[in-house]
C-alpha positions as CSV (number, residue, x, y, z in Angstrom):
1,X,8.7,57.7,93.5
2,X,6.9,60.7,91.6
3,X,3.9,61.8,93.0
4,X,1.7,64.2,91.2
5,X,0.2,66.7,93.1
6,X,-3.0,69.0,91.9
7,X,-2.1,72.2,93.2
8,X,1.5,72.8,94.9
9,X,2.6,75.6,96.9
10,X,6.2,75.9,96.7
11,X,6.7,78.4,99.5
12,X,4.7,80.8,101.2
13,X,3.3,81.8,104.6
14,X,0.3,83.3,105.4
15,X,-1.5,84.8,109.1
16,X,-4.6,85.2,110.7
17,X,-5.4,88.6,111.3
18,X,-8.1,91.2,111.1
19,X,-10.8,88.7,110.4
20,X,-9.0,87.5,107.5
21,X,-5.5,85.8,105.7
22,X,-2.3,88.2,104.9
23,X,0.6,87.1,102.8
24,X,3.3,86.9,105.0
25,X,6.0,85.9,101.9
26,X,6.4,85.4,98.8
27,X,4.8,82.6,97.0
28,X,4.5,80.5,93.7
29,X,2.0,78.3,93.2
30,X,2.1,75.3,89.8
31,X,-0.7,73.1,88.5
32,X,-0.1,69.5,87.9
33,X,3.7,69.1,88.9
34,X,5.5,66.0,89.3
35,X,7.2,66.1,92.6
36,X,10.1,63.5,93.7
37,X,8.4,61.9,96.8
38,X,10.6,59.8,99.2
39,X,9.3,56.9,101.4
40,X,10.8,55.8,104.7
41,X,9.8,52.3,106.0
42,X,9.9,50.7,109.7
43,X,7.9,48.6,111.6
44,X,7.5,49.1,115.1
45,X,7.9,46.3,118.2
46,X,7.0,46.0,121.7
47,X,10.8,46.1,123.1
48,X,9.5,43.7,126.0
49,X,8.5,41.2,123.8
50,X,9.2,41.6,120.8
51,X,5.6,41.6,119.1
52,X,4.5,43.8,116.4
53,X,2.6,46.7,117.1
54,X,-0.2,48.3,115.6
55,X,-1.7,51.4,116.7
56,X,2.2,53.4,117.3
57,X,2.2,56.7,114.7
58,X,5.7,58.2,113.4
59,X,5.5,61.8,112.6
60,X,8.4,63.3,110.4
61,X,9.7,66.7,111.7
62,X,11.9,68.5,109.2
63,X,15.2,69.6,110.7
64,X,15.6,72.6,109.5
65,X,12.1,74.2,110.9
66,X,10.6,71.3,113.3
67,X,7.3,71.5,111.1
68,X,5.3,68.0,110.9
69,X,5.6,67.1,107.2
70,X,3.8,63.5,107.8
71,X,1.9,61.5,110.6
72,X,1.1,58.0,109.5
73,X,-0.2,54.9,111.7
74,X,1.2,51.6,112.2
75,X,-1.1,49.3,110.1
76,X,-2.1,45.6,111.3
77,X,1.8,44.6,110.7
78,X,3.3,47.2,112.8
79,X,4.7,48.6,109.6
80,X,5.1,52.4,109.0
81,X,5.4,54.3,105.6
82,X,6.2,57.6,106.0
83,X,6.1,60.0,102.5
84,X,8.1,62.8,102.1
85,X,9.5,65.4,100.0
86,X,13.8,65.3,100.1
87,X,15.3,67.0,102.8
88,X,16.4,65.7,106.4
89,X,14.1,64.8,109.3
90,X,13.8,63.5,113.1
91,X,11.5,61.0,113.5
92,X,8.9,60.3,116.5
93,X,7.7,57.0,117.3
94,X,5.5,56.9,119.7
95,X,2.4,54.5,121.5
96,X,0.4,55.3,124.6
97,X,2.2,53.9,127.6
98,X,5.4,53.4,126.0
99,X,8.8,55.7,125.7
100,X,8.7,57.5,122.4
101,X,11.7,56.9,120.4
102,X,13.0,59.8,117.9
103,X,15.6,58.8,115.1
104,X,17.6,62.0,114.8
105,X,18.4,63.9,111.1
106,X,17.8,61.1,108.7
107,X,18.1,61.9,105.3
108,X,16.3,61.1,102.2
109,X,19.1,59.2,100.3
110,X,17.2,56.9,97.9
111,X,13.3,56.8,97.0
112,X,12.8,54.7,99.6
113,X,14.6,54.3,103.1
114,X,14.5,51.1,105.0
115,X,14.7,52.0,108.8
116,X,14.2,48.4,110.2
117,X,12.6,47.4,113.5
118,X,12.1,50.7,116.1
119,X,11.3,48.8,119.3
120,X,9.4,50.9,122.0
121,X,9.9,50.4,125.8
122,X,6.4,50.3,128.0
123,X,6.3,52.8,130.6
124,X,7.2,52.0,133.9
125,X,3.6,53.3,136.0
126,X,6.1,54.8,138.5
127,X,9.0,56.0,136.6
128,X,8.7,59.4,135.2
129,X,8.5,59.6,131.1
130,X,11.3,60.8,129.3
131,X,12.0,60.6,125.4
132,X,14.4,57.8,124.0
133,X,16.9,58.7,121.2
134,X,17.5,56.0,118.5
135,X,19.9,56.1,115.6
136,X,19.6,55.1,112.3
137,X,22.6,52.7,111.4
């Protein structure tokens, strides 16, 4: 998948400070540049029962930095697409009253990744909540 994006800032890092921005790093900016996008696909179920839902969000953290690259909602399939550039990422799932679900360090291997059913647990009203770790198969 190519995507084409207007303006893209390769690197760089900028701060707030003394009511303005200062360049942190060094940066290149190109107009107009193709960029190899990847796609990773799921679709997200109610572990009790097994229905699709809608409403859950996935957010992709890069490994190497923890930095959201993507947040994207579950449409009216349950089905996530998360876009992102290459590079290796842990994935939150997560839905109010339910155990969030992370798939550690997945990699972008092809343009697009099929990560099949995530199924989140509800939340116990008395049991304290703590994060679920899933793997990718």
């Amino acid at each position: 998948m190519r995507t084409t994006f207007g303006i893209l800032m390769l690197a760089g890092s900028f701060l707030a400070a003394c009511g303005g921005w200062l360049r942190t790093g060094h940066y290149d900016v190109e107009e107009n540049v193709a960029v190899i996008s990847h796609m990773f696909n799921l679709t997200v179920r109610d572990a009790s029962t097994d229905r699709l839902m809608t409403s859950a969000f996935a957010e992709a953290h890069r490994v190497e930095d923890a930095r959201i690259t993507n947040l994207t909602i579950a449409d009216d399939s349950g089905k996530i697409q998360l876009e992102v550039l290459p590079g290796a990422f842990d994935i939150e799932v997560q839905k109010e009253n339910y155990d969030p679900v992370i798939l550690r360090n997945v990699s972008t291997l092809n343009s697009v990744r099929e990560l099949g059913d995530i199924r989140l647990t509800p939340l116990n009203p008395r049991s304290p909540r703590n994060k679920g770790e899933g793997q990718v198969l």
